[in-house]
C-alpha positions as CSV (number, residue, x, y, z in Angstrom):
1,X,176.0,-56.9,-100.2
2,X,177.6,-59.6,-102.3
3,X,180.5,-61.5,-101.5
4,X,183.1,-61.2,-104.5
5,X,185.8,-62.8,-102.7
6,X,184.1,-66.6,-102.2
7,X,185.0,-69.6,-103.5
8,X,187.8,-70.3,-105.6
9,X,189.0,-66.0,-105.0
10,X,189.1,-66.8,-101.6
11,X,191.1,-70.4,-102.1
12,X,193.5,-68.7,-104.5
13,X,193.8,-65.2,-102.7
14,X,196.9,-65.4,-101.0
15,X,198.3,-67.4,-104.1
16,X,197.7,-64.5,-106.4
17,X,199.2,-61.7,-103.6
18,X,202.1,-63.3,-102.9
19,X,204.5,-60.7,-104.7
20,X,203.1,-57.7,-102.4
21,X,205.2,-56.8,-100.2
22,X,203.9,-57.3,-96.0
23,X,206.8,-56.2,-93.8
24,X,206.7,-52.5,-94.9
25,X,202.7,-52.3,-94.1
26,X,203.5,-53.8,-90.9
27,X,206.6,-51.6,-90.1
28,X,204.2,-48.7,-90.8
29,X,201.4,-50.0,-88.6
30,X,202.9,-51.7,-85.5
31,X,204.3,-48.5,-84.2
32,X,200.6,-47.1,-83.9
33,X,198.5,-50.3,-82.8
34,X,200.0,-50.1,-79.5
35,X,196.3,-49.7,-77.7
36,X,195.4,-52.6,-80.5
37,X,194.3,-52.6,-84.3
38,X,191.3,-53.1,-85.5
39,X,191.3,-54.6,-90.1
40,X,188.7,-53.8,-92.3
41,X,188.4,-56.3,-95.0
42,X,190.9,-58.9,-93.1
43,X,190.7,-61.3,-95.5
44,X,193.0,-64.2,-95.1
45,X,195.2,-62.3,-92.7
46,X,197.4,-61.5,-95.0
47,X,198.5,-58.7,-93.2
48,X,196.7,-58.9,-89.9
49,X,199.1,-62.3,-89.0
50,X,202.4,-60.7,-89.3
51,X,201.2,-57.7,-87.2
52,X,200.1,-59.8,-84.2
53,X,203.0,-61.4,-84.3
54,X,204.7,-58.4,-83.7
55,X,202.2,-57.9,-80.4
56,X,199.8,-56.5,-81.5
57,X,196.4,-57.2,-80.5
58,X,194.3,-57.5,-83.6
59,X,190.7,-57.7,-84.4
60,X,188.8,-58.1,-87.4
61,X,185.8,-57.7,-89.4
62,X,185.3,-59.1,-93.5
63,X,182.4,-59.6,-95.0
64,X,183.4,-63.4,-96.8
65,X,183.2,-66.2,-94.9
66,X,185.7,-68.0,-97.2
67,X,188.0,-65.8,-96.9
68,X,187.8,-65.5,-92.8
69,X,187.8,-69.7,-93.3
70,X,191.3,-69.0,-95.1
71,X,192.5,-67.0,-92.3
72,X,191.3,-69.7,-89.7
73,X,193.4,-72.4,-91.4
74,X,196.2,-70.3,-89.9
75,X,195.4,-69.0,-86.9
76,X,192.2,-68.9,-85.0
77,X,193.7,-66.4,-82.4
78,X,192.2,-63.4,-83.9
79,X,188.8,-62.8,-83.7
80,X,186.8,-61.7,-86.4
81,X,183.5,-60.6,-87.3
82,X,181.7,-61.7,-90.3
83,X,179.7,-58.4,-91.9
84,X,179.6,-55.1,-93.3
85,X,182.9,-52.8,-92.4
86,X,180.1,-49.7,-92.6
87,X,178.1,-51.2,-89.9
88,X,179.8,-54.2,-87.8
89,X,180.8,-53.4,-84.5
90,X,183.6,-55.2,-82.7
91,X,183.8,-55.6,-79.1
92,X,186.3,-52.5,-77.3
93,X,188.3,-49.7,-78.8
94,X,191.7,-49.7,-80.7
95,X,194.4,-47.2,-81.3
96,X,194.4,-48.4,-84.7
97,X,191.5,-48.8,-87.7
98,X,193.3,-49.9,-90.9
99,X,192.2,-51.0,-94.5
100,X,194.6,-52.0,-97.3
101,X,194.8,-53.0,-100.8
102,X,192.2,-51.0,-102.1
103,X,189.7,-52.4,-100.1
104,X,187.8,-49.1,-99.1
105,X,186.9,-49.4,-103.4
106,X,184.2,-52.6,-102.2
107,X,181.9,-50.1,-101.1
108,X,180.3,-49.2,-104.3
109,X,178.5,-46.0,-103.0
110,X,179.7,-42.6,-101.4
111,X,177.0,-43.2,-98.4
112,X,178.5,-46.8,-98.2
113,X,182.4,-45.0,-98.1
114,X,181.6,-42.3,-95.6
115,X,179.8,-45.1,-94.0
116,X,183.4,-47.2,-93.3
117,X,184.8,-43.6,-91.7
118,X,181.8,-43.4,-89.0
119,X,182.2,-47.1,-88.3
120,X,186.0,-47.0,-87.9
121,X,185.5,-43.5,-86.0
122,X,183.6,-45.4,-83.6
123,X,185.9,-48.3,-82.8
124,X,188.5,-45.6,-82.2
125,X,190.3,-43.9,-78.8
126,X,191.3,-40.4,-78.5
127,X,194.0,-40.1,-80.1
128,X,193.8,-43.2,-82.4
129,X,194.0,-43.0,-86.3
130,X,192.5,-44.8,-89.6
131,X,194.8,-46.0,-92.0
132,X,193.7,-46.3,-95.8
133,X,195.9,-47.6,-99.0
134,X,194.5,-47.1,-101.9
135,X,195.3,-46.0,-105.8
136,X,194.4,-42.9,-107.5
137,X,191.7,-43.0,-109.7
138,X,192.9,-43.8,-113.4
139,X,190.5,-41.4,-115.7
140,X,191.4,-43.4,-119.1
141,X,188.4,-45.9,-120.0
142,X,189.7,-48.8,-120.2
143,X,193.2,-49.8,-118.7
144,X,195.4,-53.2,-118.4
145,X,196.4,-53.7,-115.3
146,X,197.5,-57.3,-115.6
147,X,199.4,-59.3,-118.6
148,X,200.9,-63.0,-118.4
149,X,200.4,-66.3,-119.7
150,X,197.9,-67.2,-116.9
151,X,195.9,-63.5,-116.2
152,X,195.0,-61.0,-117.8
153,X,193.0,-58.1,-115.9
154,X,191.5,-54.7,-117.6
155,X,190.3,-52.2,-115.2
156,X,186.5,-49.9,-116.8
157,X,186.0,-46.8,-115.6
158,X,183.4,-44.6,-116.1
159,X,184.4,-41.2,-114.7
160,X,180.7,-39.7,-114.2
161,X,180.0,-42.5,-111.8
162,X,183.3,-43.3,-110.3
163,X,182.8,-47.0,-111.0
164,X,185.1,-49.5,-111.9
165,X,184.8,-52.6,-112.4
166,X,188.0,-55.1,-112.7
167,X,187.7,-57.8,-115.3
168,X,190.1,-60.8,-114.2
169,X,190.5,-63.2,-117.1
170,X,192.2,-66.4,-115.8
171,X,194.1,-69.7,-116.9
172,X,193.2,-72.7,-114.9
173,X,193.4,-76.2,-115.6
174,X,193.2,-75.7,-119.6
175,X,190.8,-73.5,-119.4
176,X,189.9,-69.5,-119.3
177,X,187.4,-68.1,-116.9
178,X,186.1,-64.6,-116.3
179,X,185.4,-62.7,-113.2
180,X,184.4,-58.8,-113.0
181,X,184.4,-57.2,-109.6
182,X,182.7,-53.8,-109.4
183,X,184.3,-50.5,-106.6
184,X,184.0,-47.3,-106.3
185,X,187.3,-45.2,-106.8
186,X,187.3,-41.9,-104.9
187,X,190.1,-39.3,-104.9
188,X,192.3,-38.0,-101.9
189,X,190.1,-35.1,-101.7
190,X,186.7,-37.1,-101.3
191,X,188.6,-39.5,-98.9
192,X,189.5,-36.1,-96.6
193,X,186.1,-35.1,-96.6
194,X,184.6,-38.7,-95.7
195,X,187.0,-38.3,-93.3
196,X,185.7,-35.0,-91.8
197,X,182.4,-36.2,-92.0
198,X,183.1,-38.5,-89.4
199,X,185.0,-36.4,-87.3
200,X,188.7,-37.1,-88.4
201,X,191.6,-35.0,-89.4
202,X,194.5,-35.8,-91.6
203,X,197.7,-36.1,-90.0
204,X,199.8,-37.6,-92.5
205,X,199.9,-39.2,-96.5
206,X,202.1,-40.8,-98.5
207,X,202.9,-42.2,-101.8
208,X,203.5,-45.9,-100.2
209,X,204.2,-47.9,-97.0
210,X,208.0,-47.0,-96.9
211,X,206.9,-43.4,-96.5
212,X,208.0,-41.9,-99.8
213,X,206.8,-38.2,-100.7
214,X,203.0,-38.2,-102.4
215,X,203.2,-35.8,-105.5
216,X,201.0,-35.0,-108.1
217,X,202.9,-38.2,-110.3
218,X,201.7,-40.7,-107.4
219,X,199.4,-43.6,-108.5
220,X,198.5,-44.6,-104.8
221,X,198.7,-43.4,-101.5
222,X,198.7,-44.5,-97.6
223,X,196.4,-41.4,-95.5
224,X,196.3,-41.6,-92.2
225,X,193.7,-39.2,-90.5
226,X,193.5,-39.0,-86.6
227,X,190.6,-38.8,-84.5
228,X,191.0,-35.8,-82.2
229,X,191.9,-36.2,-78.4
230,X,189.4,-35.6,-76.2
């Protein structure tokens, strides 16, 4: 599987989130990492840092070595894993499986998607749930997603293979470089059923961290499905 996020991504990656907001995702999560959280896609630790602060024992598991080497310039009190979120296994269980910022779209297959569920199903108690942000599928062709002096970013999408691919076009030193990152988008629907493939059950969704109502007009969503108790 290819790393997208090395090198200069990586170096620039907390840079170039820095306007997202991190206490609502953690305000969401804490409450149920209480028997621990486990991150898919940890990345720099963007999120996974704030949490444990709050007391939470976190693990993690990203497949970019750059990006883990981000998060260890910070901390190296949470241990991570270096693979595949389909098929890396971290030591013990967790009340809590999370992945954010559209991160489940890396997997560029369904088998690869439904893949994620098992493995996070696996690292869960009883009881525990999997947490997923993501968008909504845009159906128009081409969209810009991005516009300022220094970036410009256009989302493709072809709808008859649900792959997208995000063209980042970026000002650095004087110059312009380009950088297209392929996903997968899936629906709500799919996600529920990748989600019953693995033997979880929604409990809740939303239109964003702070809990407001998901409608037909939302253009994300946070799901939480829960794996049944015992």
């Amino acid at each position: 599987m290819t790393d997208w996020f090395a090198g200069a991504v990586a170096e620039h990656y907390d840079e170039n989130t820095a306007v997202m907001p991190i206490e609502p995702v953690v305000e969401f999560l804490a409450p149920l990492g209480d028997g621990g959280a486990l991150e898919l896609a940890i990345g720099t630790g963007r999120i996974a840092l704030p949490l444990a602060a709050r007391g939470v024992r976190v693990a993690g598991i990203d497949l970019s070595p750059d990006m883990v080497a981000q998060l260890r310039r910070k901390s190296a009190a949470i241990p991570v894993e270096i693979g595949d979120m389909t098929t890396t296994h971290v030591g013990g269980t967790f009340s809590l499986v999370y992945v954010v910022f559209n991160s489940i779209n890396n997997l560029t297959t369904q088998d690869a998607q439904v893949a994620c569920f098992e493995n996070a199903a696996r690292h869960l108690v009883p009881g525990g749930c999997f947490v997923v942000e993501v968008g909504i599928p845009n159906t128009r062709r081409l969209e810009v997603f991005d516009l300022s002096d220094a970036h410009v970013g256009v989302d493709e999408y072809d709808a008859d293979t649900q792959r997208l691919v995000s063209h980042h076009f970026s000002l650095r030193d004087g110059h312009w470089t380009r950088a297209s990152v392929p996903f997968r988008a899936v629906s709500p629907a799919e996600l529920d059923l990748m989600a019953r493939l693995a033997g979880l059950l929604l409990r809740e969704r939303w239109s964003d961290w702070r809990r407001k109502l998901f409608t037909a007009e939302s253009t994300r969503h946070v799901s939480v499905w829960e794996k049944p108790a015992e």
